[in-house]
N, CA, C and O atoms as a GROMACS GRO file, in nm:
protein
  428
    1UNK      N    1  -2.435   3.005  -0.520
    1UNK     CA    2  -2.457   2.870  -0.565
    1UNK      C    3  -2.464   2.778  -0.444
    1UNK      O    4  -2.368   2.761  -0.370
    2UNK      N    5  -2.573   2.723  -0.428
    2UNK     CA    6  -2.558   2.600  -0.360
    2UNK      C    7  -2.487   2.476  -0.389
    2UNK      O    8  -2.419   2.439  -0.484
    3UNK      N    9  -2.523   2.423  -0.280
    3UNK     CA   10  -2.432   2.263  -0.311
    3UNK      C   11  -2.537   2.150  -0.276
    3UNK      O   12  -2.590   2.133  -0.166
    4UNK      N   13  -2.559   2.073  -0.397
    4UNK     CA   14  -2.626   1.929  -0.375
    4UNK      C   15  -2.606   1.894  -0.280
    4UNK      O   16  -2.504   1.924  -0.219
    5UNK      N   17  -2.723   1.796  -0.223
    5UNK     CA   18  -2.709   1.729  -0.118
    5UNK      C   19  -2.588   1.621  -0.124
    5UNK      O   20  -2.520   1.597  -0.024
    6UNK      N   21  -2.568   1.557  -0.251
    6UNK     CA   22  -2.394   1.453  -0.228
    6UNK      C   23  -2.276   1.528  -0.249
    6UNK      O   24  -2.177   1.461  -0.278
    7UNK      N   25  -2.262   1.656  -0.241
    7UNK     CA   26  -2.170   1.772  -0.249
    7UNK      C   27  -2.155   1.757  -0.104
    7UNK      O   28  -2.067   1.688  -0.052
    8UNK      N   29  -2.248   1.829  -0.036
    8UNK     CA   30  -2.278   1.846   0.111
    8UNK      C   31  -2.197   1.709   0.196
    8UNK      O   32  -2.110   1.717   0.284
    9UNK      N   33  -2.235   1.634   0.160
    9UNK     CA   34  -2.241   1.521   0.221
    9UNK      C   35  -2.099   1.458   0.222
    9UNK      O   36  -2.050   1.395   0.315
   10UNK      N   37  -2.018   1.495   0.060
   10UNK     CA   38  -1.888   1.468   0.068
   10UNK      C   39  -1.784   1.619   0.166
   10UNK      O   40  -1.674   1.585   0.210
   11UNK      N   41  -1.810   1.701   0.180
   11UNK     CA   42  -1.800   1.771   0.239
   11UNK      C   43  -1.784   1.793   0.396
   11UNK      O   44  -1.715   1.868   0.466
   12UNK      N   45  -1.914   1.656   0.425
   12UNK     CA   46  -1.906   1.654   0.564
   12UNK      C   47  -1.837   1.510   0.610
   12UNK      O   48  -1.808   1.482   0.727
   13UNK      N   49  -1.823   1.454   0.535
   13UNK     CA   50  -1.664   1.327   0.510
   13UNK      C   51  -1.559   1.367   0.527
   13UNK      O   52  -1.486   1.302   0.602
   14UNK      N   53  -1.515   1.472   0.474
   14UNK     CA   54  -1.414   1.480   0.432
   14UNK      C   55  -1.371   1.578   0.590
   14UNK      O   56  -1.263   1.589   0.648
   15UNK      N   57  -1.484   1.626   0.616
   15UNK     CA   58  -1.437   1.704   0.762
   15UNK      C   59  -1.431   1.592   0.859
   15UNK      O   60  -1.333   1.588   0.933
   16UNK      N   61  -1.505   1.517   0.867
   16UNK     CA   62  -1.505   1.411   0.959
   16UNK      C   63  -1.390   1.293   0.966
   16UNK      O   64  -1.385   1.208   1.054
   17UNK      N   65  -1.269   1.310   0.817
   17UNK     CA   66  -1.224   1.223   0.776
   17UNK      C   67  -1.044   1.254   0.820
   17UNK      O   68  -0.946   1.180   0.817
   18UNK      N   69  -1.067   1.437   0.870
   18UNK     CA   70  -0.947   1.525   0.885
   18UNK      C   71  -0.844   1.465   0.842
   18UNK      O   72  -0.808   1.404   0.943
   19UNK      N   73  -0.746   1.431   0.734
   19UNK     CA   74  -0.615   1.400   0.745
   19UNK      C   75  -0.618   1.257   0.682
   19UNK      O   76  -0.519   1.202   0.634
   20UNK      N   77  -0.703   1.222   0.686
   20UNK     CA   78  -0.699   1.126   0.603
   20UNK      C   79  -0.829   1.051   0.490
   20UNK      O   80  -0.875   0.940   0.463
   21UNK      N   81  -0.848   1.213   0.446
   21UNK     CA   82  -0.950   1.205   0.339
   21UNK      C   83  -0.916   1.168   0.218
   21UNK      O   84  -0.896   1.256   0.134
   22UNK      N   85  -0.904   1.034   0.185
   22UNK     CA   86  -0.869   0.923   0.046
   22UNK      C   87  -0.973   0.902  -0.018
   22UNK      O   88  -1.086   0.916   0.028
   23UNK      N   89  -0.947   0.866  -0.128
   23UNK     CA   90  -1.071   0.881  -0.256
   23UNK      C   91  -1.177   0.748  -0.180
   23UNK      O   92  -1.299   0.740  -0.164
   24UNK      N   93  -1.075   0.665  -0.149
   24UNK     CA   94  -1.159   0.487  -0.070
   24UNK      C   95  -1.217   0.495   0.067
   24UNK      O   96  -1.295   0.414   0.118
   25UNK      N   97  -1.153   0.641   0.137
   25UNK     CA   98  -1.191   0.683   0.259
   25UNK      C   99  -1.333   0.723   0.249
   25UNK      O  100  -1.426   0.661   0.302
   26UNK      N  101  -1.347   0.859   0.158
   26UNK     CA  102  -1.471   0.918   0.126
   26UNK      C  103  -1.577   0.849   0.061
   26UNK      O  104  -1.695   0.868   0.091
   27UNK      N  105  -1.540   0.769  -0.028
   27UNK     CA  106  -1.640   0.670  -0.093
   27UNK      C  107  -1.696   0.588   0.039
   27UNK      O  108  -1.807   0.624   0.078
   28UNK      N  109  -1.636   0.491   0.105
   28UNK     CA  110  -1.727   0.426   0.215
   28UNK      C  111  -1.764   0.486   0.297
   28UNK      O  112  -1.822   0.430   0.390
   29UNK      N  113  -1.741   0.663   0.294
   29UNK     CA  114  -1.785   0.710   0.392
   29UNK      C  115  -1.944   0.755   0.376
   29UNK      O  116  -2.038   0.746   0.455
   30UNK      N  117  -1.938   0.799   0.263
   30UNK     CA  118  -2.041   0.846   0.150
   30UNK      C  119  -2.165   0.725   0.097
   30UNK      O  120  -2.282   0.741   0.063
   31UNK      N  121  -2.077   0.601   0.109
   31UNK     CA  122  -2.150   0.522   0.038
   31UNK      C  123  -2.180   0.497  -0.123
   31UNK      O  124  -2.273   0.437  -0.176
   32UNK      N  125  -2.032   0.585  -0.196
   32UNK     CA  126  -2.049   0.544  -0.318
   32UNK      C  127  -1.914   0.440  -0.400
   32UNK      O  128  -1.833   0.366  -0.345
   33UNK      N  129  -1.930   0.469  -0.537
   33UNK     CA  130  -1.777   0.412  -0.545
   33UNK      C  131  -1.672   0.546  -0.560
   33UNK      O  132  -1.674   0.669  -0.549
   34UNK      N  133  -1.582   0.439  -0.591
   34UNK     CA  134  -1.430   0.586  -0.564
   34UNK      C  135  -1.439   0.607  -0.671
   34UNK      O  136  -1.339   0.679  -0.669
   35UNK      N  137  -1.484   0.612  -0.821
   35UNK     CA  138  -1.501   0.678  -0.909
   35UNK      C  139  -1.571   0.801  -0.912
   35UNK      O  140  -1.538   0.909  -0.961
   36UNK      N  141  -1.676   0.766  -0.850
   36UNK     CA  142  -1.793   0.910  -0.843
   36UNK      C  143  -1.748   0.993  -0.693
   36UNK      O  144  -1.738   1.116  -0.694
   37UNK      N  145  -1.727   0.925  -0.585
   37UNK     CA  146  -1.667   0.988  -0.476
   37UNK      C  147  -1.514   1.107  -0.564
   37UNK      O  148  -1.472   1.214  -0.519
   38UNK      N  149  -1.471   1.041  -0.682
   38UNK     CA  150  -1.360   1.101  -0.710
   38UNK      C  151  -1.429   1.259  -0.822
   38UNK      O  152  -1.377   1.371  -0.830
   39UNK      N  153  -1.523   1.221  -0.876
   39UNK     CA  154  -1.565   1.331  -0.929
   39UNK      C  155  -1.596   1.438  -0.887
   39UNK      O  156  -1.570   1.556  -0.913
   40UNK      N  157  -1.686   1.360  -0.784
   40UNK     CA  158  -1.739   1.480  -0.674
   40UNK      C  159  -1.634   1.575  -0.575
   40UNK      O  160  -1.662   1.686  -0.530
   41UNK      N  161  -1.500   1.494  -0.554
   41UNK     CA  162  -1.386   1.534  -0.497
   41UNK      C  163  -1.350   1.653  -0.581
   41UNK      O  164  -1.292   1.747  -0.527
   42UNK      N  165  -1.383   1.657  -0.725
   42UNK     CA  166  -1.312   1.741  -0.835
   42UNK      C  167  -1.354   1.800  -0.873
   42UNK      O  168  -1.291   1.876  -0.946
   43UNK      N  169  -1.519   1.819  -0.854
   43UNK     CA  170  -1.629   1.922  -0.844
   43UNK      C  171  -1.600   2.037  -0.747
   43UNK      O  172  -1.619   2.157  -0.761
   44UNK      N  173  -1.540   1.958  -0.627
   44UNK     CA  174  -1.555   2.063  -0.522
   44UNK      C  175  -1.413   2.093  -0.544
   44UNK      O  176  -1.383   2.177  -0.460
   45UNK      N  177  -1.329   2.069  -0.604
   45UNK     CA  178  -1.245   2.123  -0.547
   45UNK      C  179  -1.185   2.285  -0.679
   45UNK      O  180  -1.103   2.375  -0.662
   46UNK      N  181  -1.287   2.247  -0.807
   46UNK     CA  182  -1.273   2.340  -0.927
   46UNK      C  183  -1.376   2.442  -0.870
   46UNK      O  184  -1.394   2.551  -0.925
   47UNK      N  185  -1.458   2.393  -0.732
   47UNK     CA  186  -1.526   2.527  -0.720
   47UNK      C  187  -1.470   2.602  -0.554
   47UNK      O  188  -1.547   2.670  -0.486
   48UNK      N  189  -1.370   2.581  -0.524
   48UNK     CA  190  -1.298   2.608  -0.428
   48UNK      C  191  -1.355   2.556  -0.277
   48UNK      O  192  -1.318   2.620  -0.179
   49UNK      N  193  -1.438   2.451  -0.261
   49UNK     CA  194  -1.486   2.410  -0.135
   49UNK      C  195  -1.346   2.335  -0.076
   49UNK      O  196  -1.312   2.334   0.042
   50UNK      N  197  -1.294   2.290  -0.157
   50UNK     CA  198  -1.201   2.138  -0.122
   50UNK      C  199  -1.052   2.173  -0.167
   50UNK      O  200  -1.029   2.248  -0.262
   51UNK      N  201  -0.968   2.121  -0.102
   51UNK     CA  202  -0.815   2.151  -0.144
   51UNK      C  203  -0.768   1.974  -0.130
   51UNK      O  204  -0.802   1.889  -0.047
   52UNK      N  205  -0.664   1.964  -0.263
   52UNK     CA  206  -0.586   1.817  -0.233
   52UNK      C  207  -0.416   1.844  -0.220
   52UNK      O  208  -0.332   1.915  -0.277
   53UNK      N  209  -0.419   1.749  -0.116
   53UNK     CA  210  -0.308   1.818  -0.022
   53UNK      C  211  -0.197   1.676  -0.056
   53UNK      O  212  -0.196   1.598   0.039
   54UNK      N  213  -0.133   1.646  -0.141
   54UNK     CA  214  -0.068   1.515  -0.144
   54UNK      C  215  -0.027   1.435  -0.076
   54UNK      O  216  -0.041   1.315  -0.100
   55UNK      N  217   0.058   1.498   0.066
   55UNK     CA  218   0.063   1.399   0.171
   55UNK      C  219  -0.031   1.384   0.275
   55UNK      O  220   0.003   1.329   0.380
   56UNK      N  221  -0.224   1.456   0.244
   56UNK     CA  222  -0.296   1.411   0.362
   56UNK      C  223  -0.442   1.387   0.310
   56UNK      O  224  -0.526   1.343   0.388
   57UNK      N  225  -0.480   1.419   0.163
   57UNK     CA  226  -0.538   1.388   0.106
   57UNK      C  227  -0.650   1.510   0.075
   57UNK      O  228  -0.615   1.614   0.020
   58UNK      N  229  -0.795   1.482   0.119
   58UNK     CA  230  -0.886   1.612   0.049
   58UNK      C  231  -0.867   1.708   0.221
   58UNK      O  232  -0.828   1.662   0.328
   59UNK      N  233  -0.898   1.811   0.197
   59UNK     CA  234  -0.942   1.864   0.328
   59UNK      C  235  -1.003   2.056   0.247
   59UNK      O  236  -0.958   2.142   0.172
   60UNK      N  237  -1.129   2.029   0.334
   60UNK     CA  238  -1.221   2.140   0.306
   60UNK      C  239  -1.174   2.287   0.356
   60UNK      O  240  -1.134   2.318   0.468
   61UNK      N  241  -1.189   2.369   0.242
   61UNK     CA  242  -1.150   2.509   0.268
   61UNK      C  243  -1.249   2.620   0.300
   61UNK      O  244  -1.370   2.604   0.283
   62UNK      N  245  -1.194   2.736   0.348
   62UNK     CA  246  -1.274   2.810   0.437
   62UNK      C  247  -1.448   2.790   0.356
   62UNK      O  248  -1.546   2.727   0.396
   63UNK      N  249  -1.428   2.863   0.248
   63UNK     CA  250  -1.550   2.859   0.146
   63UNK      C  251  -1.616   2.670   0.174
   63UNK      O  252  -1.738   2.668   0.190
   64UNK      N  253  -1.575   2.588   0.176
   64UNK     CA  254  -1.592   2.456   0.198
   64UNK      C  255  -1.698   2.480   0.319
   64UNK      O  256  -1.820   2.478   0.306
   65UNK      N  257  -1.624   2.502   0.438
   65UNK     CA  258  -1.710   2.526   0.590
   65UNK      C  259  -1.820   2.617   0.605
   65UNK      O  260  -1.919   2.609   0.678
   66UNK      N  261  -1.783   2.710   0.516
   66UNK     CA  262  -1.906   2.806   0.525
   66UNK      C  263  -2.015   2.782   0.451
   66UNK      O  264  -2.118   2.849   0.448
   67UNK      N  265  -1.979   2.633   0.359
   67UNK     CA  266  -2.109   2.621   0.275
   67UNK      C  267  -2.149   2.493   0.344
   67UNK      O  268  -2.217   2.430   0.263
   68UNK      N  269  -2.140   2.441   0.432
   68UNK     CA  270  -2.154   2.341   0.559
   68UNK      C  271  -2.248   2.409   0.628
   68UNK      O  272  -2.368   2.390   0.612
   69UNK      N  273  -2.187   2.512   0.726
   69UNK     CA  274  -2.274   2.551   0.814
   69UNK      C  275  -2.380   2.624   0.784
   69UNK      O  276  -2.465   2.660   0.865
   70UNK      N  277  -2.378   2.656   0.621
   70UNK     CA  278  -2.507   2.762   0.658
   70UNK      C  279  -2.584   2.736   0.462
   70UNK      O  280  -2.643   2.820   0.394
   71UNK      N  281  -2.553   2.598   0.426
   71UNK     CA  282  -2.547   2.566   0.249
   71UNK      C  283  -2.707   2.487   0.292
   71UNK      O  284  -2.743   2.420   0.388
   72UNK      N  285  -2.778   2.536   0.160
   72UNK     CA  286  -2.895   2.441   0.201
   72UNK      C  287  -2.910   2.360   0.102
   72UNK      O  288  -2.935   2.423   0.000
   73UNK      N  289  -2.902   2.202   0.081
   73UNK     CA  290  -2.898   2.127  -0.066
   73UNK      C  291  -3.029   2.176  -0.165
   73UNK      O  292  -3.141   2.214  -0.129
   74UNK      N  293  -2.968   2.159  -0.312
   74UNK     CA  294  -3.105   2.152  -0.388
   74UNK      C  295  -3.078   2.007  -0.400
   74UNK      O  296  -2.991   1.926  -0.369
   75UNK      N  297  -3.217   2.012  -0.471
   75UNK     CA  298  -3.323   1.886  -0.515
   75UNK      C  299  -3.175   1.828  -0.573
   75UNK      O  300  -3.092   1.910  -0.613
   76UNK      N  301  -3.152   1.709  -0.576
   76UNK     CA  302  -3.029   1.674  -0.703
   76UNK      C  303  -3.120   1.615  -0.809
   76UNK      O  304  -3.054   1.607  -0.913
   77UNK      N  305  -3.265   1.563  -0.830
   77UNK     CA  306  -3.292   1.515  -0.905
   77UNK      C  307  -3.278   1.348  -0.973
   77UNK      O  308  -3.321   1.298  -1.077
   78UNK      N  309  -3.209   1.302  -0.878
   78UNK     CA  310  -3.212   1.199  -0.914
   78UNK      C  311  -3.201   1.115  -0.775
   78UNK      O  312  -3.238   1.179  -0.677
   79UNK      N  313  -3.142   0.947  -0.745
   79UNK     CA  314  -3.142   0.893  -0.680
   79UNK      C  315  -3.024   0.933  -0.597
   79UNK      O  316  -2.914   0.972  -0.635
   80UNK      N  317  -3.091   0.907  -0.418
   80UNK     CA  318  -2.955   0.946  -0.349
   80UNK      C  319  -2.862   0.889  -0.321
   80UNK      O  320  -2.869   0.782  -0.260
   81UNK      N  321  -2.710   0.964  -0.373
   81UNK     CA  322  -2.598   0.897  -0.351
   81UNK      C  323  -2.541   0.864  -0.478
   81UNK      O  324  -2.448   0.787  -0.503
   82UNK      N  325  -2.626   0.950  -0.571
   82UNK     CA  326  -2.553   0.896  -0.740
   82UNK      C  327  -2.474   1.023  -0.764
   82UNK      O  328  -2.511   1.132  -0.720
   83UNK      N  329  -2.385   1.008  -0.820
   83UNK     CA  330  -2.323   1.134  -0.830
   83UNK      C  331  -2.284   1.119  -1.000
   83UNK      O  332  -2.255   1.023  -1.072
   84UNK      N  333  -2.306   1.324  -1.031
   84UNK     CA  334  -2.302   1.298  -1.166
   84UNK      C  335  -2.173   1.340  -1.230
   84UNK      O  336  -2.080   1.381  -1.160
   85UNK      N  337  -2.165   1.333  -1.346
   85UNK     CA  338  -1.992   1.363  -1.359
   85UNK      C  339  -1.998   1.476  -1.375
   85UNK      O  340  -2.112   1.504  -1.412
   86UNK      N  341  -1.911   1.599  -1.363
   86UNK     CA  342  -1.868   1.752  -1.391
   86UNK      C  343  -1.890   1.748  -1.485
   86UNK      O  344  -1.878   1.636  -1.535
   87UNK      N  345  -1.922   1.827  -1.550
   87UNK     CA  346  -1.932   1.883  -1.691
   87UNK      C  347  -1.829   1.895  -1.766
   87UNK      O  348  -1.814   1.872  -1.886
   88UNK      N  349  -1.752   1.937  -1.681
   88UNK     CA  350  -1.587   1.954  -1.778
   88UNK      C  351  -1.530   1.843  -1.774
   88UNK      O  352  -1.412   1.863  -1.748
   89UNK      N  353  -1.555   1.718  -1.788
   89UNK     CA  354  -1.515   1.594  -1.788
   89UNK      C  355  -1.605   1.548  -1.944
   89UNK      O  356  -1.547   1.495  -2.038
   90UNK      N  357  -1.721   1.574  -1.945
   90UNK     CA  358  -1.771   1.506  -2.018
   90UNK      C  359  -1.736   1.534  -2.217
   90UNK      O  360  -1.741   1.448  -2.304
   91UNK      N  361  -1.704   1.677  -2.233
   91UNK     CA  362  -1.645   1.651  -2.382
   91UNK      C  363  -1.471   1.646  -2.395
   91UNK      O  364  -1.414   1.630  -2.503
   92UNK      N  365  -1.411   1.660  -2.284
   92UNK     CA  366  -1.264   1.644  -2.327
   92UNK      C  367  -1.195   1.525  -2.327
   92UNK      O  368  -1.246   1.446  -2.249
   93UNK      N  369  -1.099   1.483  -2.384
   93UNK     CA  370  -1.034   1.397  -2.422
   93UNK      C  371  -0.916   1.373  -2.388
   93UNK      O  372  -0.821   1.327  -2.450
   94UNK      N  373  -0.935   1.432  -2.214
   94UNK     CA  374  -0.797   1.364  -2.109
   94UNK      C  375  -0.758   1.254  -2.071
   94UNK      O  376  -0.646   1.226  -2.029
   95UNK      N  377  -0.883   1.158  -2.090
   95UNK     CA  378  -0.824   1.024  -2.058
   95UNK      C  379  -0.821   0.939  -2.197
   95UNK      O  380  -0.875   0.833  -2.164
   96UNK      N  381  -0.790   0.931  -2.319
   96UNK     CA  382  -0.781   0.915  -2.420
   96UNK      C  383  -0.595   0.880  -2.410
   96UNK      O  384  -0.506   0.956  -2.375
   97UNK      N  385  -0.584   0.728  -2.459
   97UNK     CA  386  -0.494   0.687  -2.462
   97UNK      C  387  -0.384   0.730  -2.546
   97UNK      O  388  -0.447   0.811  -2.614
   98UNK      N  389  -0.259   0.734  -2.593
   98UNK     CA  390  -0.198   0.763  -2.686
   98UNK      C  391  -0.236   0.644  -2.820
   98UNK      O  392  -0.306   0.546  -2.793
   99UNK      N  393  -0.179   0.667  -2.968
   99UNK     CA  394  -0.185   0.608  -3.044
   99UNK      C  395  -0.110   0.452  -3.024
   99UNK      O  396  -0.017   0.434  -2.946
  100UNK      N  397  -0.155   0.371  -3.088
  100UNK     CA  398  -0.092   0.242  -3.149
  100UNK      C  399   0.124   0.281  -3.120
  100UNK      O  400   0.186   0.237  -3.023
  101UNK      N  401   0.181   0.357  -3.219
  101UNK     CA  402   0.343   0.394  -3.207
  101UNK      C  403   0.367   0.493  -3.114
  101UNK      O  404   0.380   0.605  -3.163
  102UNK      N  405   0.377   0.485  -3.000
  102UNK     CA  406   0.445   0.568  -2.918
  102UNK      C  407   0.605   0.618  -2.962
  102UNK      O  408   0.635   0.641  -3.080
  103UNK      N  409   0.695   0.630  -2.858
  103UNK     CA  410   0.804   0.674  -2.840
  103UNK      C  411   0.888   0.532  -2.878
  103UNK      O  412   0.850   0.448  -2.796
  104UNK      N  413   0.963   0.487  -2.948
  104UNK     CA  414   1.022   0.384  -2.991
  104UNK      C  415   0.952   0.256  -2.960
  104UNK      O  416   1.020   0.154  -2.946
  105UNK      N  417   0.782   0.253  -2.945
  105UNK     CA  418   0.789   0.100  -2.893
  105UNK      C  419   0.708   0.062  -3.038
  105UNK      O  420   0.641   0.150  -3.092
  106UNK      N  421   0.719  -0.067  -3.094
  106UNK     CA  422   0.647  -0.114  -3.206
  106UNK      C  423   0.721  -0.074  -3.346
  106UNK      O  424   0.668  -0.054  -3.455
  107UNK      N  425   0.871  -0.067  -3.308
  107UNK     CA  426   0.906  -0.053  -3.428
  107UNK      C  427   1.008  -0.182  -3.458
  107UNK      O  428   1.059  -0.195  -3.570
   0.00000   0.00000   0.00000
């Protein structure tokens, strides 16, 4: 599998970014917002390019570098620098708030 050209590109941020690869880091690095910079963070990292490291942020794994030095982008098909959401984002219902009565509040 290749990697899109804004795959690639966050990829080569995030190497360039060593240690302090932040969702606000990679976005201005990239040129997008930190929403889609954050998807793309979560793309790569469900396909093992990228590791998140809590106290230093993204940093690219072996598989990451090797699809750097030698990954050739496809077409993405659309405009550059748009990034699209994962797929496994789009039918689940993780960010779905709890109901109206939580845990004792509203009674």
């Amino acid at each position: 599998m290749s990697l899109s050209q804004m795959e690639q590109e966050t990829l080569k941020a995030v190497t360039e970014l060593d240690g302090k690869a932040t969702n606000k880091a990679v976005s201005e690095k990239i040129g997008t917002s930190i929403e889609d910079a954050l998807f793309v963070c979560i793309k790569l990292i469900k396909t093992d390019h990228m590791v998140f490291k809590p106290n230093r942020g993204f940093s690219v794994t072996d598989k990451g570098k090797e699809a750097l030095e030698g990954g050739e982008a496809e077409p993405t098909g659309g405009a550059v620098g748009v990034a699209v959401q994962p797929e496994s984002f789009r039918g689940e219902r993780v960010w779905k708030v709890a109901g109206k009565r939580g845990r004792g509040y509203g009674r």
